[in-house]
C-alpha positions in Angstrom: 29.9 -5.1 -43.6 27.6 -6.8 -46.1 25.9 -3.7 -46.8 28.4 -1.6 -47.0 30.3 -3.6 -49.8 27.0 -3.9 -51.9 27.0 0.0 -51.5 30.2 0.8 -52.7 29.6 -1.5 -55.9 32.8 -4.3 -54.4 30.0 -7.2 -54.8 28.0 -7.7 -58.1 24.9 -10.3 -58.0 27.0 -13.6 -58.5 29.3 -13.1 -55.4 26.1 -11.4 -53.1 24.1 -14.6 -53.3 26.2 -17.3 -51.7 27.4 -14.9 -49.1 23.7 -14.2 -48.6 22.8 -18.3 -48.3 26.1 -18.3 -45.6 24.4 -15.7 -43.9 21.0 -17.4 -43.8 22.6 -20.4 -42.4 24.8 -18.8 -40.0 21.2 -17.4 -38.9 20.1 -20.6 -38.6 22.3 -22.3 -36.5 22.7 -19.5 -34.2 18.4 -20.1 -33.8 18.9 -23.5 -33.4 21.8 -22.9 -30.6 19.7 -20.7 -28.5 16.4 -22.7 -27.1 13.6 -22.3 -26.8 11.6 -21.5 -23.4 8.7 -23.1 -24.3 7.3 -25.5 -27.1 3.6 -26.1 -27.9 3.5 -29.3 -29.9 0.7 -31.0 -31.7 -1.9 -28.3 -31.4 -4.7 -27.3 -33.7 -3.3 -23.5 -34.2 -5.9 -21.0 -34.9 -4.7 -17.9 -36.3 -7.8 -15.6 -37.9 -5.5 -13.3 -39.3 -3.7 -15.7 -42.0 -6.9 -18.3 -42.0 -4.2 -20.2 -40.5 -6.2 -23.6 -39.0 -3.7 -26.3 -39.3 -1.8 -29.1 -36.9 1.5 -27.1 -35.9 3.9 -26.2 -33.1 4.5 -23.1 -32.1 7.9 -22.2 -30.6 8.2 -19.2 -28.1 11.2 -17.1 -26.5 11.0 -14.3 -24.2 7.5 -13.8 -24.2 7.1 -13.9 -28.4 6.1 -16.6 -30.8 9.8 -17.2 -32.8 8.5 -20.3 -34.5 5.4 -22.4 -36.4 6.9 -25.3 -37.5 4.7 -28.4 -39.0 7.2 -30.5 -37.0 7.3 -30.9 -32.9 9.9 -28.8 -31.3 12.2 -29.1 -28.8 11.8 -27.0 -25.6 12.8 -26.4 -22.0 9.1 -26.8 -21.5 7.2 -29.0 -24.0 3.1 -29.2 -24.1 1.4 -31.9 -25.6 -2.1 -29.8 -27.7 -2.9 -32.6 -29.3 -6.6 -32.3 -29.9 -6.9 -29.1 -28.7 -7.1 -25.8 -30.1 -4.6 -23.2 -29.5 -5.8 -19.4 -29.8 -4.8 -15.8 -29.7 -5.5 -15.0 -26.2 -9.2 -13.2 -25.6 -9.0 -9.5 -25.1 -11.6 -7.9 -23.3 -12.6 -4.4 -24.4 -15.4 -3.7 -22.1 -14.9 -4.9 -18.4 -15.7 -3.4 -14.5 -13.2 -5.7 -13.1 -10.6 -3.8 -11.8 -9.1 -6.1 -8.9 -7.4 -9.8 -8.9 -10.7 -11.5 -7.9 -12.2 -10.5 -11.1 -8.9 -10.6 -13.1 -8.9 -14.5 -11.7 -12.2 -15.2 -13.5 -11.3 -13.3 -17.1 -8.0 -15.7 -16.9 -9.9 -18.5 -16.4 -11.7 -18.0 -18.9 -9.2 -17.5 -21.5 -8.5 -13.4 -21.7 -5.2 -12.3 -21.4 -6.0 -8.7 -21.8 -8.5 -7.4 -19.5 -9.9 -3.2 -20.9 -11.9 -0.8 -19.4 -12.9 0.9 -21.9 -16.9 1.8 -21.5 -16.6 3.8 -18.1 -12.6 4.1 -18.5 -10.6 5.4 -15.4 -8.6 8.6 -14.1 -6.4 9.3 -14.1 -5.2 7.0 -16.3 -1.5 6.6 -14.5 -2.9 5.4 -11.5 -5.3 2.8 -13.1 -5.0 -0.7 -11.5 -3.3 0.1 -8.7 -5.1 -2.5 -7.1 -3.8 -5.3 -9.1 -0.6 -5.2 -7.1 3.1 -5.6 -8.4 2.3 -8.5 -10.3 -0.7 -8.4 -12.5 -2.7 -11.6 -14.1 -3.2 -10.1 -17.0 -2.2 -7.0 -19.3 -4.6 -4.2 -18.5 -5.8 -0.6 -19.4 -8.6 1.8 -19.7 -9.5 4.8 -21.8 -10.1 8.2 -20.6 -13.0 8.5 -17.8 -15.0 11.3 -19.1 -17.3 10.6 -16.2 -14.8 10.7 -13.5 -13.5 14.1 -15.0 -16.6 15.3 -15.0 -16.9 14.5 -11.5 -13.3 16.3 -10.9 -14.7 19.1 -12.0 -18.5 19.5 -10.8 -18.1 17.4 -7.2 -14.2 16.4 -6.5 -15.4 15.5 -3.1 -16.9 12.9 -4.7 -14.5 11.5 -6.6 -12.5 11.7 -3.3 -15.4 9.9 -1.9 -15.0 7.0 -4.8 -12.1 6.6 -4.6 -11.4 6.4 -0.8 -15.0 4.2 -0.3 -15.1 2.6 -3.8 -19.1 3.2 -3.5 -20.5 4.9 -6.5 -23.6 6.9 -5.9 -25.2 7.8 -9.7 -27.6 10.0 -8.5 -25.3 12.7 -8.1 -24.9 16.2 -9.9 -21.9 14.5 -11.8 -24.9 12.6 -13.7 -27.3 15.0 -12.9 -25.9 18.7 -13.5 -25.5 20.5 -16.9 -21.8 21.7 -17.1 -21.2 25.7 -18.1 -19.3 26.8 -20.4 -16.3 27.3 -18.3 -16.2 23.4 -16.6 -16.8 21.9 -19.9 -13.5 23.5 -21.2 -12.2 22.2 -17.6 -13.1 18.9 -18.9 -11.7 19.2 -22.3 -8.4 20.2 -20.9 -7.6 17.1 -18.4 -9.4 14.8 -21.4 -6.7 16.0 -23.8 -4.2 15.5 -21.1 -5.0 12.0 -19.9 -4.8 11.4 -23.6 -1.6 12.5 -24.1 -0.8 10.4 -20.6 -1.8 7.3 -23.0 -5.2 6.3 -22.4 -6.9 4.3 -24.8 -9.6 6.0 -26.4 -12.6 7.8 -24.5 -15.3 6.8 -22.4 -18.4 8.1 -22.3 -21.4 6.5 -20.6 -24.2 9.0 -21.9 -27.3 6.7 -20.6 -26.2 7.4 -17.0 -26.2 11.3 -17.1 -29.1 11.6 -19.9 -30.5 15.5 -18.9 -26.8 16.7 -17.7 -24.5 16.1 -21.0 -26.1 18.8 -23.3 -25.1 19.2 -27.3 -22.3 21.3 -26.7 -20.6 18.8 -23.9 -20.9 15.6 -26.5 -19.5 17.3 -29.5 -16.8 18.2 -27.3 -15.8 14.8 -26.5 -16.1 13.8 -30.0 -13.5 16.7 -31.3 -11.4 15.5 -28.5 -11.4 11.8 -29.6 -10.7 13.2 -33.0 -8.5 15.4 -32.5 -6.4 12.8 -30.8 -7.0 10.1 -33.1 -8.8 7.8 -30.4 -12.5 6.4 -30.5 -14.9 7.3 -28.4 -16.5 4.1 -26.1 -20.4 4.8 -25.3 -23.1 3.5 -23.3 -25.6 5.3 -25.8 -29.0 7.1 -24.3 -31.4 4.6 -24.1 -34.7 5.3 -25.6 -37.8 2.7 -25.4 -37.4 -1.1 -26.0 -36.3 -0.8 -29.8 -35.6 3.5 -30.0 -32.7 4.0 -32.3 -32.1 7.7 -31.4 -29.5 7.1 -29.1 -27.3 5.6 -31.6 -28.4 7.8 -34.2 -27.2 10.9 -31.7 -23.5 9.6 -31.1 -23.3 7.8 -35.1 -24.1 11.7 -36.8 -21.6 13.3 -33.5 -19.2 11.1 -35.0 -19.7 11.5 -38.6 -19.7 15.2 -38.5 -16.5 15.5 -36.4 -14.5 12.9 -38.3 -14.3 10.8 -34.9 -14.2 7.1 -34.6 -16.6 5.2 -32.8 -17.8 2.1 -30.9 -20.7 0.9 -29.4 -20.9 -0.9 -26.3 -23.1 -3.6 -25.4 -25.5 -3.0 -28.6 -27.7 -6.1 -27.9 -28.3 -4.3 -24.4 -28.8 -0.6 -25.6 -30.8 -1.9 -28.9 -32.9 -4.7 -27.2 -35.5 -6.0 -29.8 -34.4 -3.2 -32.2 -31.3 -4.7 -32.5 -31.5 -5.7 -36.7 -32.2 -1.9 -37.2 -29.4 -1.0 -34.9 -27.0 -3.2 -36.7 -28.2 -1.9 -40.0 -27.4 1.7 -38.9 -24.2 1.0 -38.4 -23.4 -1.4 -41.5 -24.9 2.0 -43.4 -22.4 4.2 -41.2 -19.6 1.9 -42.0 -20.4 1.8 -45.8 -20.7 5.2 -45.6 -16.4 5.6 -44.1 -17.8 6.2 -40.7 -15.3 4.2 -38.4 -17.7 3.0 -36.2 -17.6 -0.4 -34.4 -19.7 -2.6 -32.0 -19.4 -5.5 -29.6 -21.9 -7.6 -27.4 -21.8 -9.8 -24.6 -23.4 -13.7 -24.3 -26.0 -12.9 -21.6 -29.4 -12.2 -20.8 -29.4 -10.0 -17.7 -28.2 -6.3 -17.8 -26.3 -5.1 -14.8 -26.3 -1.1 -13.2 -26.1 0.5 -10.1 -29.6 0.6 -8.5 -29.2 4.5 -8.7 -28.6 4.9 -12.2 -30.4 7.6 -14.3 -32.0 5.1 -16.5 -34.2 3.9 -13.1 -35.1 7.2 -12.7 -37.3 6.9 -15.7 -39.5 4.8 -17.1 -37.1 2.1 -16.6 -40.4 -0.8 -16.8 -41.3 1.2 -20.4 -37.9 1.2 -21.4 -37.1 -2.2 -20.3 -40.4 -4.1 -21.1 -39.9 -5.9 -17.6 -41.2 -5.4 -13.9 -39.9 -5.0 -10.6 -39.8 -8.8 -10.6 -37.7 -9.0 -13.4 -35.1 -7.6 -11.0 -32.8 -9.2 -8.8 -30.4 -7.9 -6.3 -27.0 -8.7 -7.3 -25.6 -9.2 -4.2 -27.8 -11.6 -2.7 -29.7 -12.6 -5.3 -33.1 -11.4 -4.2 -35.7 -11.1 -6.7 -37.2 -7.5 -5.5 -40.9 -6.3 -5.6 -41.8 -2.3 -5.7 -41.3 -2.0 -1.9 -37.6 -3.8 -2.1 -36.6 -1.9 -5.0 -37.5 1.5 -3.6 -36.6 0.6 -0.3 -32.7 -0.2 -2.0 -32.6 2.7 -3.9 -32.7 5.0 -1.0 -30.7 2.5 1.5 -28.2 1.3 -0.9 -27.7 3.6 -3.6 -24.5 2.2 -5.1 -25.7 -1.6 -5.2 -26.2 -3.3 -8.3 -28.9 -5.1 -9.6 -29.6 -7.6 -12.4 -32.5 -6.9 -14.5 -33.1 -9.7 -16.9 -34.6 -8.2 -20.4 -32.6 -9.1 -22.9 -33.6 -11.8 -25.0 -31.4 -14.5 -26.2 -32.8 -14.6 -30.3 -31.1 -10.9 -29.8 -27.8 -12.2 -28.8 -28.2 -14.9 -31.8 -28.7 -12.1 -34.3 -25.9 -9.4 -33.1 -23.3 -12.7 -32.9 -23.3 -13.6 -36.2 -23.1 -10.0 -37.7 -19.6 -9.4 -39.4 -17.3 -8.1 -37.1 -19.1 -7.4 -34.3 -16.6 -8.3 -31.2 -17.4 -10.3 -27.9 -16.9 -8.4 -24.5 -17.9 -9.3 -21.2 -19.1 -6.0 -19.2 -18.0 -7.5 -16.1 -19.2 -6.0 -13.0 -16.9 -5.2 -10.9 -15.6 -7.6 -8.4 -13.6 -6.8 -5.2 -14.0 -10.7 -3.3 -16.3 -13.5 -3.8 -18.3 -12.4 -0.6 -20.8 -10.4 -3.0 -22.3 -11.9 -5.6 -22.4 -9.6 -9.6 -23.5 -11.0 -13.2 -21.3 -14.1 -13.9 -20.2 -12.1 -17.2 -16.6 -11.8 -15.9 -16.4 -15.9 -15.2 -17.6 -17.2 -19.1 -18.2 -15.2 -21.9 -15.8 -16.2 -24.0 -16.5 -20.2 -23.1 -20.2 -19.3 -23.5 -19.3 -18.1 -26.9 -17.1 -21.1 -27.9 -19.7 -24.0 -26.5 -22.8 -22.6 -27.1 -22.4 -20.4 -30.4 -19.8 -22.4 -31.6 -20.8 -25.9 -30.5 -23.7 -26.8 -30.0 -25.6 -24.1 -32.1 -23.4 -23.7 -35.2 -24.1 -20.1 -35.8 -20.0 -19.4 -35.9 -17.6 -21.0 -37.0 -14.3 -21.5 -34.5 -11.8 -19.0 -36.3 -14.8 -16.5 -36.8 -15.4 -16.8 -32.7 -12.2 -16.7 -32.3 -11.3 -13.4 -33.7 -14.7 -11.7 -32.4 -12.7 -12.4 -29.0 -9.2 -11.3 -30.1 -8.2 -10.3 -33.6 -11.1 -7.8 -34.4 -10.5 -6.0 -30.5 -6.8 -5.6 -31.2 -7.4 -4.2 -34.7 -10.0 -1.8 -33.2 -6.9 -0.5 -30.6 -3.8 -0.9 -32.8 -3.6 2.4 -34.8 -3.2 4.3 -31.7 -1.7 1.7 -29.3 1.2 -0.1 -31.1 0.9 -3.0 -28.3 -2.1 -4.3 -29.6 -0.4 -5.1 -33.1 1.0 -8.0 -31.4 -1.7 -9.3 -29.8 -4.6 -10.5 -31.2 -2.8 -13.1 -33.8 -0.4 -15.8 -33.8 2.6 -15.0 -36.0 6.0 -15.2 -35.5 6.8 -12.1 -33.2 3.2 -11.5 -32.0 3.4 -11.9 -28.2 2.9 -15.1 -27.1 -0.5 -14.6 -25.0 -2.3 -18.2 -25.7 -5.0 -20.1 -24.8 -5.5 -23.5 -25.2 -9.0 -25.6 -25.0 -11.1 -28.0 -25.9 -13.4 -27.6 -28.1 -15.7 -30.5 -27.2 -16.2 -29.3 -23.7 -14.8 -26.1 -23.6 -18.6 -24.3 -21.9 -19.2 -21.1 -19.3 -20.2 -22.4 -16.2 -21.0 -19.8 -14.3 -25.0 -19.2 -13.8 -27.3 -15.7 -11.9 -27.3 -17.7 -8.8 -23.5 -19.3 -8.8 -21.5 -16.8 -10.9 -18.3 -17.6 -9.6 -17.5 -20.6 -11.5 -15.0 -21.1 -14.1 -15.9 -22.4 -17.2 -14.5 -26.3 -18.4 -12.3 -27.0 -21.2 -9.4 -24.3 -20.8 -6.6 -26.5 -21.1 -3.9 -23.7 -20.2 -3.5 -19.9 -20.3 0.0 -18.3 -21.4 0.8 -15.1 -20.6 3.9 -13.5 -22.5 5.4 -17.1 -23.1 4.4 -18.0 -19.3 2.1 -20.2 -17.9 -0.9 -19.0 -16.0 -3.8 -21.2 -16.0 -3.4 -24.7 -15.6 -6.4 -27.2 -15.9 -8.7 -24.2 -14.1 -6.1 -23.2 -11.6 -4.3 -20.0 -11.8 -0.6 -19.7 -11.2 -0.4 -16.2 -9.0 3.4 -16.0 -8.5 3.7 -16.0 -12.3 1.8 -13.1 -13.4 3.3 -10.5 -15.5 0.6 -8.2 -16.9 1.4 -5.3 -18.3 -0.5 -1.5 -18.2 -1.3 -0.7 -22.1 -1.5 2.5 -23.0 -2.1 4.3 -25.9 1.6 5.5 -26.6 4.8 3.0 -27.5 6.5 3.8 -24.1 
């Protein structure tokens, strides 16, 4: 009614403004008549976004932040932060972890948003089925250019995946150029899958090196730009150091007006890493939207039948066969193990330790590079993978943070959540409240300790949470509680790309 008196010229300035201060009262008592669900009192509130780093309280209803008061509030539930932090919740753009025993150990360990984004899924609809009815976390995955491929040159074995789960990367999928006619075969489920809402492509070019010829990439770069989406990659990896790989997908890019990130660039670029980073810092200064994250770690993780072992891995690498261990077990392997594995067990994964931690220290503290975990993935706890799925963002916090200074808390803080929801936002609204903590961002939080907040997890035990997470919310709920997950109150949610 308001409105429509100031439109037909009833109200002049002098009558609209204490009708305007009744209205903001009336507001205000109807705000302070409805409760709220939960109150975090007393906290140390980190919000990258704003800068904000301040003692508050933040008030939450239905699953969003309504209020940040500088005062405690009053709550049908009421937490006690004092001297702790409390954060955005961590989201995870780059992890293998599609089932609750890995979701467990990302919630643990503070991410509320679990992606699979490198190696993506399809089709896209059907990703996480596994999670059940009630997910741990939110969830989602690009486009699987890999799996599509694999629709199209062998569907027996994608039906083989997906009835087994057992992934053998020797294949023609990763093996077999593509003619003229399946690569528009490919093109035309990408662009559908994409309009289905996945988030972006993914492309893991260092596993099918000799099959994905010129005409293949550009294609899934006009796609990506075409639809507005980056493109994830697993660049070709060259020799310890070797640039080209991320010179090939940073030109593919620039010439088709595509956007672009990098995964695991302290993994691809090894001791070339400074070089890397400039290349992209040029790119970027150049209005090439290309991005880049890294993971905390010092081992890298594949399927013992990957293309890259097919090479000169121990050239490319700089390691030996004892540098490798057998995931599962945790067998360090010799020439006769590792060839004996490869033909026996061709979709077990290893752990070959080559990456250098004076890498990891450079690549952290590089603006806006993000934090992701490249989890492998984990079914049970019967088989042992990487412990990247049960720490990265603690090992970031403690170590980084902590005890080595190179970050400060807010700039670690939005490596792991701010900066990864930016990257996804422009294309999938959900991500424009997450990521922050504003009033009406979605109320995914994680509180800690900063003093003792530290990953755990090690090669031989990777299964252990990290200490310090005080408490996990997820959408305004409760899901970690002093290292102990609260199952009957997951809510996760599948993001896609779309508003729907």
């Amino acid at each position: 009614m308001l409105t429509q008196w100031v439109a037909a010229g009833v109200l002049n300035a002098a009558r609209v403004a204490p009708l305007c201060l009744l209205f903001l009262f009336l507001v205000a008592c109807e705000w302070q008549a409805v409760p709220l669900d939960v109150a975090i009192n007393h906290g140390r509130v980190i919000d990258p976004e704003s800068q904000l780093d301040a003692v508050r309280s933040l008030g939450i209803r239905d699953g969003k932040i309504v209020a940040i008061s500088e005062q405690p509030l009053a709550a049908e539930q009421v937490v006690d932060a004092s001297g702790l932090v409390v954060s955005p919740g961590f989201i995870n753009l780059h992890s293998h972890s599609v089932a609750e025993a890995g979701y467990q150990l990302e919630l643990l360990d503070g991410i509320t948003t679990v992606l699979e984004l490198e190696a993506g899924s399809f089709p896209i609809k059907q990703f996480g089925a596994r999670l059940g009815e009630r997910p741990l976390t939110h969830f989602g995955a690009s486009v699987g250019h890999a799996w599509i491929r694999m629709r199209v040159i062998d569907p027996e074995g994608l039906e083989t995946l997906a009835r087994t789960g057992k992934l053998d990367m020797s294949g023609v999928t990763f093996t077999q150029r593509a003619n003229q006619n399946q690569r528009q075969q490919i093109r035309a489920i990408m662009e559908a899958e994409l309009e289905a809402g996945g988030l972006g492509i993914g492309f893991l070019l260092d596993y099918m090196t000799e099959a994905v010829d010129d005409a293949e990439r550009d294609m899934v770069f006009d796609v990506a730009a075409r639809h507005g989406v980056p493109v994830f990659v697993h660049v070709r990896r060259g020799i310890d150091g070797d640039p080209a790989g991320l010179d090939e997908v940073i030109e593919a890019a620039e010439r088709r007006g595509a956007a672009l990130h990098v995964c695991h660039l302290n993994a691809s670029a090894m001791s070339g890493v400074d070089v890397w980073l400039d290349k992209i810092d040029a790119a970027r200064a150049r209005g090439v939207d290309v991005t880049t994250e890294m993971f905390p770690w010092t081992s890298g993780s594949a399927a013992i039948s990957s293309d890259v072992f097919s090479r000169d891995w121990r050239k490319i690498f700089a390691i030996g066969y004892t540098d490798v261990q057998w995931a599962e077990t945790g067998e360090w392997l010799t020439e006769a193990s590792f060839n004996a594995y490869r033909q026996s067990r061709p979709d077990g994964q290893t752990m070959h330790h080559y990456i250098r931690e004076d890498w990891n220290r450079s690549v952290i503290q590089r603006p806006h590079v993000m934090v992701a975990s490249d989890a492998m993935p984990l079914m049970n706890y019967g088989q042992k993978t990487v412990p990247n799925g049960a720490g990265t963002s603690a090992r970031v916090l403690g170590q980084y943070v902590r005890d080595e200074r190179l970050l400060d808390l807010s700039d670690a803080i939005a490596r792991l959540s701010l900066y990864p929801a930016r990257r996804l936002e422009r294309f999938a609204p959900a991500f424009a409240l997450k990521g922050r903590i504003s009033v009406g961002a979605d109320a995914d939080l994680v509180i800690f300790d900063p003093e003792s907040v530290a990953a755990k997890a090690t090669y031989r035990e990777p299964f252990v949470a990290p200490d310090g997470i005080h408490s996990v919310w997820l959408g305004g709920r409760l899901s970690v509680e002093q290292g102990r997950v609260i199952t009957r109150r997951g809510i996760g949610d599948l993001i896609l790309s779309t508003s729907q």
